[in-house]
KOLMAR-748770 format. One line per 10 residues: their letters; for each residue z, y, x of C-alpha. Coordinates in nm, 3 decimals. Layout:
N
A	Z Y X  ...
% end
This chain:
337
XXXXXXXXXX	-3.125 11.202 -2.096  -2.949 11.468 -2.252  -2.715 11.736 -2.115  -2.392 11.818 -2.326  -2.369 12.155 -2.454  -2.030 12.276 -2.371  -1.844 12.432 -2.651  -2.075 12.238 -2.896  -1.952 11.931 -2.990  -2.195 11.655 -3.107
XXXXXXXXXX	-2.149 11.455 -3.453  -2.332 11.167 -3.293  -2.075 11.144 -3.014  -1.919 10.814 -3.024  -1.765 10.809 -2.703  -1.412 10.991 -2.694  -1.342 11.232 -2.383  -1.090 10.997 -2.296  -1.285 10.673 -2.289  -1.525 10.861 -2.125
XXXXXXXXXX	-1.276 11.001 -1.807  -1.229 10.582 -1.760  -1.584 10.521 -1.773  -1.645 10.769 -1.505  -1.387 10.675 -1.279  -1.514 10.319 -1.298  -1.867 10.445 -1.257  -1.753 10.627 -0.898  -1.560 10.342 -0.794  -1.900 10.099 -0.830
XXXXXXXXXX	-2.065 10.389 -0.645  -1.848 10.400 -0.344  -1.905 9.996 -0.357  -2.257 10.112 -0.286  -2.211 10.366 -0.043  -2.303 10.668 -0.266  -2.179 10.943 -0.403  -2.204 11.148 -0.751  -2.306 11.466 -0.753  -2.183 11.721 -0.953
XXXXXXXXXX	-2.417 11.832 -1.275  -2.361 12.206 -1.418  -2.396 11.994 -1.741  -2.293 11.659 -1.806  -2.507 11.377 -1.890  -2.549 11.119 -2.150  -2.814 10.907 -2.258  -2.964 10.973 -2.614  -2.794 10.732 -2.765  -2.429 10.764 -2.607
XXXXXXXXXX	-2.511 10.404 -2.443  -2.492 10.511 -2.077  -2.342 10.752 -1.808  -2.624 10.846 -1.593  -2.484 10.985 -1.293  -2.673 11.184 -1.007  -2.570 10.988 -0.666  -2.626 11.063 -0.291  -2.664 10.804 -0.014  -2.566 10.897 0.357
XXXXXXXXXX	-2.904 10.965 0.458  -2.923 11.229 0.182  -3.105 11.025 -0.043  -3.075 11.061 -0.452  -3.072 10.820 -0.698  -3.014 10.822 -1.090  -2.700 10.587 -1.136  -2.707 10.443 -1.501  -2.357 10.304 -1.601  -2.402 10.099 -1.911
XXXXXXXXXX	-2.101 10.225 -2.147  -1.965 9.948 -2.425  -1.925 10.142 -2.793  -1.617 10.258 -2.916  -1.435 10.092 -3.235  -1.608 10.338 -3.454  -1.938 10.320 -3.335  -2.224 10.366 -3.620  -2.502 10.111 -3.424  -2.865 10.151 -3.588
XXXXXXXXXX	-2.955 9.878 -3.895  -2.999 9.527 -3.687  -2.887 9.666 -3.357  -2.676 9.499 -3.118  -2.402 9.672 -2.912  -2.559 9.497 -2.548  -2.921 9.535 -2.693  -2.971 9.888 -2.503  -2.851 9.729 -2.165  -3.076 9.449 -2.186
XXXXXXXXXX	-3.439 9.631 -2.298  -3.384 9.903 -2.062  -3.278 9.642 -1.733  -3.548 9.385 -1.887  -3.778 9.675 -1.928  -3.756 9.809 -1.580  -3.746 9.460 -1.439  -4.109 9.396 -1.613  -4.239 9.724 -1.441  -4.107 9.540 -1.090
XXXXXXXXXX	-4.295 9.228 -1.153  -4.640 9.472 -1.251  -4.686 9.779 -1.080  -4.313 9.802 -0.841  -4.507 10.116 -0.691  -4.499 10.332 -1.020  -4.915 10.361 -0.952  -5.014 10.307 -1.299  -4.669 10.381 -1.541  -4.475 10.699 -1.504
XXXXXXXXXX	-4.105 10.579 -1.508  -3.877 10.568 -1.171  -3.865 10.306 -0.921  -3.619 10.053 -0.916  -3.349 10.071 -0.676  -3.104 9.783 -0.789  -2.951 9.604 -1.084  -2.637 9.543 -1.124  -2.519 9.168 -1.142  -2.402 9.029 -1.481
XXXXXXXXXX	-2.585 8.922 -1.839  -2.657 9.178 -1.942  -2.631 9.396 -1.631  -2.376 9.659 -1.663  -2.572 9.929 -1.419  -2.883 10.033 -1.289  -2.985 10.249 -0.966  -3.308 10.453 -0.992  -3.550 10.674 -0.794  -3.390 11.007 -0.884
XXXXXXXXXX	-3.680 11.249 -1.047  -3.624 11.599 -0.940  -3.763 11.826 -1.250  -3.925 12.152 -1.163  -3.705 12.432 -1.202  -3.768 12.668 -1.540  -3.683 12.607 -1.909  -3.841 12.325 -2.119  -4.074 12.556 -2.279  -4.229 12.627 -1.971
XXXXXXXXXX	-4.214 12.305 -1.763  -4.360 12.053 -2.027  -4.628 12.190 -2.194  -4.903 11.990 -2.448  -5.066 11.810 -2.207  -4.774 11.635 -2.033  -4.652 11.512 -2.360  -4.994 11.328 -2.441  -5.082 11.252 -2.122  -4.719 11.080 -2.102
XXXXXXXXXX	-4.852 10.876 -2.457  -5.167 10.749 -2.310  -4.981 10.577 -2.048  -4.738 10.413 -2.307  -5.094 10.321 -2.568  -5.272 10.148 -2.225  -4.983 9.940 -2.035  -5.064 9.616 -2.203  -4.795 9.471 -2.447  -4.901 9.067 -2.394
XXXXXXXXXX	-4.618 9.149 -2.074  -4.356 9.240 -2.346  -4.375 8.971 -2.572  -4.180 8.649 -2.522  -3.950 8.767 -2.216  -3.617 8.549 -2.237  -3.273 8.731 -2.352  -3.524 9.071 -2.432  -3.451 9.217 -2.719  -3.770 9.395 -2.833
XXXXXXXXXX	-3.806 9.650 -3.106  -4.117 9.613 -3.324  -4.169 10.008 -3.444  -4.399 9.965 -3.700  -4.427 9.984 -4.095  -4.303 9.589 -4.074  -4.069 9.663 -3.853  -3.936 10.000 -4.053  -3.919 9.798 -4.367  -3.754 9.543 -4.289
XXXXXXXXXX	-3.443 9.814 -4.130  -3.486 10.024 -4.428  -3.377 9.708 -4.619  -3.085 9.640 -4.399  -2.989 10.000 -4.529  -3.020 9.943 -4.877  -2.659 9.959 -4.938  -2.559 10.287 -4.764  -2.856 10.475 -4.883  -2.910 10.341 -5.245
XXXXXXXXXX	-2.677 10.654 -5.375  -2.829 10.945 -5.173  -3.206 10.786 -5.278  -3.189 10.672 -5.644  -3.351 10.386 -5.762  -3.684 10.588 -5.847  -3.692 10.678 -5.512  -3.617 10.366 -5.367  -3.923 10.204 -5.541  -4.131 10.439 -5.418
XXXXXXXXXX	-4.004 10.413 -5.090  -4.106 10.017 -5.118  -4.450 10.136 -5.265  -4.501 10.354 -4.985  -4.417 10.127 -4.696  -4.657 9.857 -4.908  -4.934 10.130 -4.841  -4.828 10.197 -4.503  -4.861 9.789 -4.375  -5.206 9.826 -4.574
XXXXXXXXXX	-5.372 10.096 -4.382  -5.182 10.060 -4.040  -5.252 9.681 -4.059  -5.486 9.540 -3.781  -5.469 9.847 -3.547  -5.365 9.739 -3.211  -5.029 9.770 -3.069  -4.903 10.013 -2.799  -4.580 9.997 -2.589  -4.347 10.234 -2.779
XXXXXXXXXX	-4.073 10.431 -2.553  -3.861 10.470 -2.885  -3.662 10.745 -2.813  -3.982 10.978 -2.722  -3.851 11.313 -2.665  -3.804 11.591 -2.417  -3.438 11.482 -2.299  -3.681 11.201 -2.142  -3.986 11.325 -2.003  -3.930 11.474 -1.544
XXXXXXXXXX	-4.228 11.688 -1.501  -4.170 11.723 -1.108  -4.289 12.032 -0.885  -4.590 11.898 -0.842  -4.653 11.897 -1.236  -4.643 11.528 -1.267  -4.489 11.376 -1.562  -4.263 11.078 -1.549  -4.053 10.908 -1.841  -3.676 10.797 -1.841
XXXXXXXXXX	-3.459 10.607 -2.095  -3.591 10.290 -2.190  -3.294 10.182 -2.382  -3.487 10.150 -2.708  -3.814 10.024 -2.542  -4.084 9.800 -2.756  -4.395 9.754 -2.930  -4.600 9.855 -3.226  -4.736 10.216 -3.440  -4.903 10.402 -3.203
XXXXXXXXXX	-4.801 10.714 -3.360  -4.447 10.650 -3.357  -4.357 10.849 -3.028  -4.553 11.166 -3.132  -4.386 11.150 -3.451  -4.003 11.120 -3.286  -4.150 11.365 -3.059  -4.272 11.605 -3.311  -3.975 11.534 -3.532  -3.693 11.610 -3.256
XXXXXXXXXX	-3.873 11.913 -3.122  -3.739 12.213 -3.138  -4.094 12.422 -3.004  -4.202 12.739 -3.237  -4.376 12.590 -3.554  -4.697 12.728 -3.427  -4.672 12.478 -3.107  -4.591 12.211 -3.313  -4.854 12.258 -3.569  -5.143 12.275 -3.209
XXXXXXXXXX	-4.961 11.985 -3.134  -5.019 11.758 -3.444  -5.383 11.913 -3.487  -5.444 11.754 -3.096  -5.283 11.507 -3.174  -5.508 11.418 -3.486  -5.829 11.528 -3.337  -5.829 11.195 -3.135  -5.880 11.019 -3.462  -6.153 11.056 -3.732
XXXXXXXXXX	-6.263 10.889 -4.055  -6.049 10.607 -4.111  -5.878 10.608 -3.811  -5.746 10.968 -3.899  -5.622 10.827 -4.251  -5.424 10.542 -4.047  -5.282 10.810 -3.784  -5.152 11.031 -4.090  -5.004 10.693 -4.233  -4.868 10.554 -3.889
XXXXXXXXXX	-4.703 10.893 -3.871  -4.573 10.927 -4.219  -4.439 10.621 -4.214  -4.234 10.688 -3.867  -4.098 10.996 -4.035  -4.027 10.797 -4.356  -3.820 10.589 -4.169  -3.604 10.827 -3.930  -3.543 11.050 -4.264  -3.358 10.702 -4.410
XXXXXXXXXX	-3.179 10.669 -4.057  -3.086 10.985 -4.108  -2.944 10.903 -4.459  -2.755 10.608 -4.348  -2.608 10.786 -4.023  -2.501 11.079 -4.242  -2.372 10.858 -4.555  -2.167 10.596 -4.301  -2.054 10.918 -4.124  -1.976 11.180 -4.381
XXXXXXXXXX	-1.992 11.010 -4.721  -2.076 11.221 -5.002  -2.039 11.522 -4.780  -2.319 11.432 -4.563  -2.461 11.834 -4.475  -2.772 11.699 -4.397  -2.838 11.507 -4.682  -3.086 11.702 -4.843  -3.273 11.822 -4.523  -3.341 11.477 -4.465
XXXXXXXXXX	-3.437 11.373 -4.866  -3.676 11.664 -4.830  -3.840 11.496 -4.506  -3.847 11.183 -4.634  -4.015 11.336 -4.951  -4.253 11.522 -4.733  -4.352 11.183 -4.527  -4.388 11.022 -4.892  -4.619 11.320 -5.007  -4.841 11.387 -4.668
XXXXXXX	-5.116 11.617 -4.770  -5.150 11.942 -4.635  -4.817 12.063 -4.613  -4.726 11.765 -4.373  -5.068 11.770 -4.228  -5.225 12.093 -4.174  -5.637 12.077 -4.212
% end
């Protein structure tokens, strides 16, 4: 979850301040339905992707809980390729509901206890075990180990519990999956890529299924960054947000990780290098192309986001064509030896 910066408005905002006011006040009133009440933030919250109002409640007893008020989009509302507006509500409910059914203790998967789920299809809120976060910057509570400790979890939860789950809309982040977006995309990124590009872009993801093809898949948080990740007082990490929850490329969470950092380049670099040193031979070439290919495909999100949003005046445009030239490239400038 993700505090709002005041002063600094956010181009990915698609909820207005208005629509956001009612929101709220129908968030509060389903809290007093529930005996609780908010507590006020020094920041705001939102979720990553402007899909919920998490709200920090109180119960009489002085209790907390994380109140999660499922938000509907706004008319102008730029969804992901293939994404449907109640898809967040339903992997993140379905999601949590699975963890209930498997380990309803939180022994084995860091992620907060359920509290209750709202009624309704899909369920339009969600009461949590509120985290507290140890007190200190980013930079000092979540260091290294946190971050791949928190991707071990995700790599051994078994996925078998995932697949098949009735009105669960699960993501499949891998190459396959990333293609097949990337396609639905063809039309708002054609002009920003070039054909030349584009072909290579189909080359590349050919290559990608090739040597990422076989390797097992892991749970995959999807939106892997550290917004997300409680380290408590006690120095144990937990994950929230599970709105874009699913399956597939193990290194797709380090790369969203890496990508959306904003660490010293030096961290990052340690990072990546630990990262890789788990893997060797072969199984390093298909970590650099499961990670190149996640990178691949957020620099064409990117693309599209920017194109549907700005047009032709997209600023970021050619920070993100130099990315997604970078994933296409790897070698040592993407992958330090």
């Amino acid at each position: 979850m993700k505090s709002r910066q005041p002063g600094r408005p956010d181009p990915a905002d698609h909820v207005t301040r208005t629509s956001l006011d009612e929101h709220h006040k129908a968030a509060r009133a389903l809290l007093h339905e529930l005996q609780l009440e908010e507590v006020e933030q020094p920041r705001p919250l939102l979720s990553g992707h402007r899909s919920s109002l998490p709200i920090v409640a109180r119960g009489n007893g002085g209790r907390m809980f994380l109140f999660k008020y499922y938000l509907p989009p706004a008319p102008e509302t730029i969804l992901p390729a293939t994404v449907r507006p109640d898809d967040y509500s339903r992997r993140e409910t379905g999601f949590y509901r699975l963890l209930d059914s498997i380990d309803p203790e939180r022994r084995e998967f860091p992620a907060p206890r359920t509290i209750a789920v709202g009624p309704g299809d899909p369920p339009r809120w969600l009461l949590l075990q509120w985290l507290p976060s140890a007190v200190g910057p980013a930079e000092e509570v979540i260091g290294q180990e946190h971050v791949t400790t928190l991707l071990g979890k995700l790599a051994a939860m078994p996925t078998d519990r995932l697949m098949g789950r009735r009105g669960f809309p699960l993501e499949h982040w891998d190459p396959i999956g990333y293609l097949d977006r990337i396609r639905h995309m063809y039309d708002a990124v054609l002009f920003a890529l070039g054909e030349e590009r584009w072909r290579t872009l189909q080359w590349f993801f050919g290559e990608a299924v090739r040597w990422t093809d076989g390797r097992p898949h892991v749970v995959v948080h999807g939106d892997f960054q550290e917004s997300n990740i409680v380290v408590t007082e006690d120095d144990e990490p937990f994950l929230v947000d599970f709105e874009c929850v699913g399956i597939g490329n193990r290194d797709h969470d380090f790369a969203w990780h890496w990508l959306h950092s904003e660490r010293h380049p030096d961290w990052k670099r340690r990072l990546l290098e630990r990262w890789l040193a788990t893997a060797v031979g072969g199984d390093r070439i298909r970590a650099e192309w499961g990670i190149r290919s996640a990178l691949a495909y957020l620099a064409i999100r990117r693309l599209r986001w920017g194109y549907l949003s700005h047009g032709d005046e997209d600023p970021r445009k050619s920070a993100n064509l130099a990315l997604l030239d970078a994933a296409l490239e790897g070698g040592a400038a993407l992958f330090p030896g």
